[in-house]
Structure formats: C-alpha cells, structure tokens
C-alpha positions in Angstrom: 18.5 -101.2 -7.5 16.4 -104.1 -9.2 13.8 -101.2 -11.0 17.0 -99.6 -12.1 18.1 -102.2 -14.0 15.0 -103.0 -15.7 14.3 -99.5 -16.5 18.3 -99.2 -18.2 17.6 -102.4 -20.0 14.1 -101.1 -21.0 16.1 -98.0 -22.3 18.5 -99.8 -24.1 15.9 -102.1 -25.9 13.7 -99.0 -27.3 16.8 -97.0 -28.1 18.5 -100.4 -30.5 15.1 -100.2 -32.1 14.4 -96.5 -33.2 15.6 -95.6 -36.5 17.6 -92.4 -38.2 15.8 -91.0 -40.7 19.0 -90.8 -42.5 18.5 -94.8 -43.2 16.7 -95.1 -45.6 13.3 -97.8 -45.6 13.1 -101.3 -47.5 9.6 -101.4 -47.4 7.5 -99.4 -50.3 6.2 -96.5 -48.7 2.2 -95.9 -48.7 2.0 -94.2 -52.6 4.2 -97.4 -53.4 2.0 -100.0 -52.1 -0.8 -98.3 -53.7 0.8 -98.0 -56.9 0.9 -101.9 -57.4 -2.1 -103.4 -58.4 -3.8 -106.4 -57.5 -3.8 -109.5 -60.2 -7.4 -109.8 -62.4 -8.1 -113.3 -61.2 -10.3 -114.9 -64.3 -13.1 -117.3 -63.2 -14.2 -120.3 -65.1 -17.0 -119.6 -68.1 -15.3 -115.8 -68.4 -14.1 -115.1 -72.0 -13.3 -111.3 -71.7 -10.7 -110.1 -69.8 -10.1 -105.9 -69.7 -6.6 -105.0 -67.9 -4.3 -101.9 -67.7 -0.4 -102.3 -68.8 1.9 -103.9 -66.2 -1.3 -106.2 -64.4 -1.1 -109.8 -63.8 -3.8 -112.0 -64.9 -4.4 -115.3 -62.8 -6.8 -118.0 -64.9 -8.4 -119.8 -62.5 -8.4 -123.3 -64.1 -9.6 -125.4 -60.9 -7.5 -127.8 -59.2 -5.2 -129.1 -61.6 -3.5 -125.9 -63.5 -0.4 -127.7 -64.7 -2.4 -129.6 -67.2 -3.4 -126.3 -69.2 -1.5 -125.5 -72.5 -1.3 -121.6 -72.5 -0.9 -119.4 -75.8 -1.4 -115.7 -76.0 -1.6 -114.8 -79.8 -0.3 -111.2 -79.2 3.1 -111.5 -76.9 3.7 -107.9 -77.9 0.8 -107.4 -75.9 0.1 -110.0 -73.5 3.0 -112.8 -72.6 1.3 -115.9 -70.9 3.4 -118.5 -68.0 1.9 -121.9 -67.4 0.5 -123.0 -64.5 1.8 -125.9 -62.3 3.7 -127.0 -59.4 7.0 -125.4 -58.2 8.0 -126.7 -55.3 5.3 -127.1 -52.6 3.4 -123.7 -54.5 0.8 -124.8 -57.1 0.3 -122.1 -59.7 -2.3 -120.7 -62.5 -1.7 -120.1 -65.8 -1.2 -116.7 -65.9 -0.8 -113.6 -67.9 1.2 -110.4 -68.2 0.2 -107.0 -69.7 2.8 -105.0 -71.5 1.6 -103.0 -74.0 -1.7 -102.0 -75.0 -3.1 -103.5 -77.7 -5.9 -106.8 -77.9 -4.7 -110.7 -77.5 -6.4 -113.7 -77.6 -5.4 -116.1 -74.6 -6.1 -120.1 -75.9 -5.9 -122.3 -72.7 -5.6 -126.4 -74.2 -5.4 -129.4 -72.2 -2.7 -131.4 -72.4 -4.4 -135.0 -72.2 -7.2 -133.6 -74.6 -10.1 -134.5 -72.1 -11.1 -131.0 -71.6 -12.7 -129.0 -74.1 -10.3 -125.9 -74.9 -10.8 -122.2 -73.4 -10.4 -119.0 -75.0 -10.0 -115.2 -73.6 -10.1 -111.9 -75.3 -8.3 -109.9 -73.4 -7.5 -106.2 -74.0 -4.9 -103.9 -72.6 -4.9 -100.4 -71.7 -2.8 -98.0 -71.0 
C-alpha cells in the first residue's frame, strides 16, 4: 500500500509539471537568445570602438564609474548613460547604438584629476 502511494504522488508531481503546447513559453526561444548580442565592453587605452545598430557598449572606467562625465557628439547615432551606483549595482558608462552613422564618445572627470578620454566609435548596420 505504501509504494502505491508514492508512486500516485510521484504521478501527480510529473503530471502538475508537464506543459500544453497550447501555453505558450516566456522564455526567448533558441533563435531569440541568439539574436541578442552581447555588450562591446571597452578596455582602458582603447579609442576605437566598431558596433552594429541595437549593441550596448560598456566603458570600462575602473573602479569608480560614477565619476565619469559622458558625451556622445552624435545622439542620432550613439546615446550615452552615465555610470554609477543604483542601488547595491555599480555601473559603467555606457553606450547605445541606434543608427548607423560615426560618434565621438568624450568620457570627463568630474573632479578634473583624470585626464579626459575619447572614443570613435562607429555604427553599422
């Protein structure tokens, strides 16, 4: 009588987790997934920057990326978001590719210790 139950109660567990295939998925299916690409992470001493429409771009600005002034001279092309702290996530400067075209990306610091740095960064399609 005991293996009974276990095996109904096994049953009942594996049948409340299949699916219908008339539900549909939240999660991206494989030609999603592949779809999305990964974010061009810039390094230190890198001044060119090559990236398709609809990228990310993360400047990698070391450990204090809140103190960075960022300007893209193009935001038809390229729209830039400061870096910094938000919440208990610390965050690059960062970039977004929207159209293709050329930008230049000016990174200033904010106390003026740090000399400025500059990206040419060009977009295609």
């Amino acid at each position: 009588m005991r293996t009974a139950i276990v095996a109904t109660t096994a049953l009942l567990a594996l049948a409340g987790c299949s699916s219908s295939s008339d539900t549909p998925s939240s999660s991206p299916s494989a030609s999603q997934a592949a779809s999305l690409a990964a974010p061009i992470v810039v390094d230190p001493g890198q001044t060119e920057v090559t990236a398709a429409v609809g990228q990310f771009i993360d400047f990698n600005v070391g450990a204090k990326p809140g103190r960075w002034q960022v300007a893209s001279d193009n935001t038809a092309v390229l729209t830039v978001t400061p870096g910094g702290k938000n919440g208990s996530a610390t965050f690059n400067p960062g970039a977004e590719a929207i159209a293709a075209g050329t930008a230049t990306v000016t990174m200033t610091d904010k106390k003026g210790d740090l000399d400025a740095m500059v990206y040419s960064v060009t977009v295609t399609q």
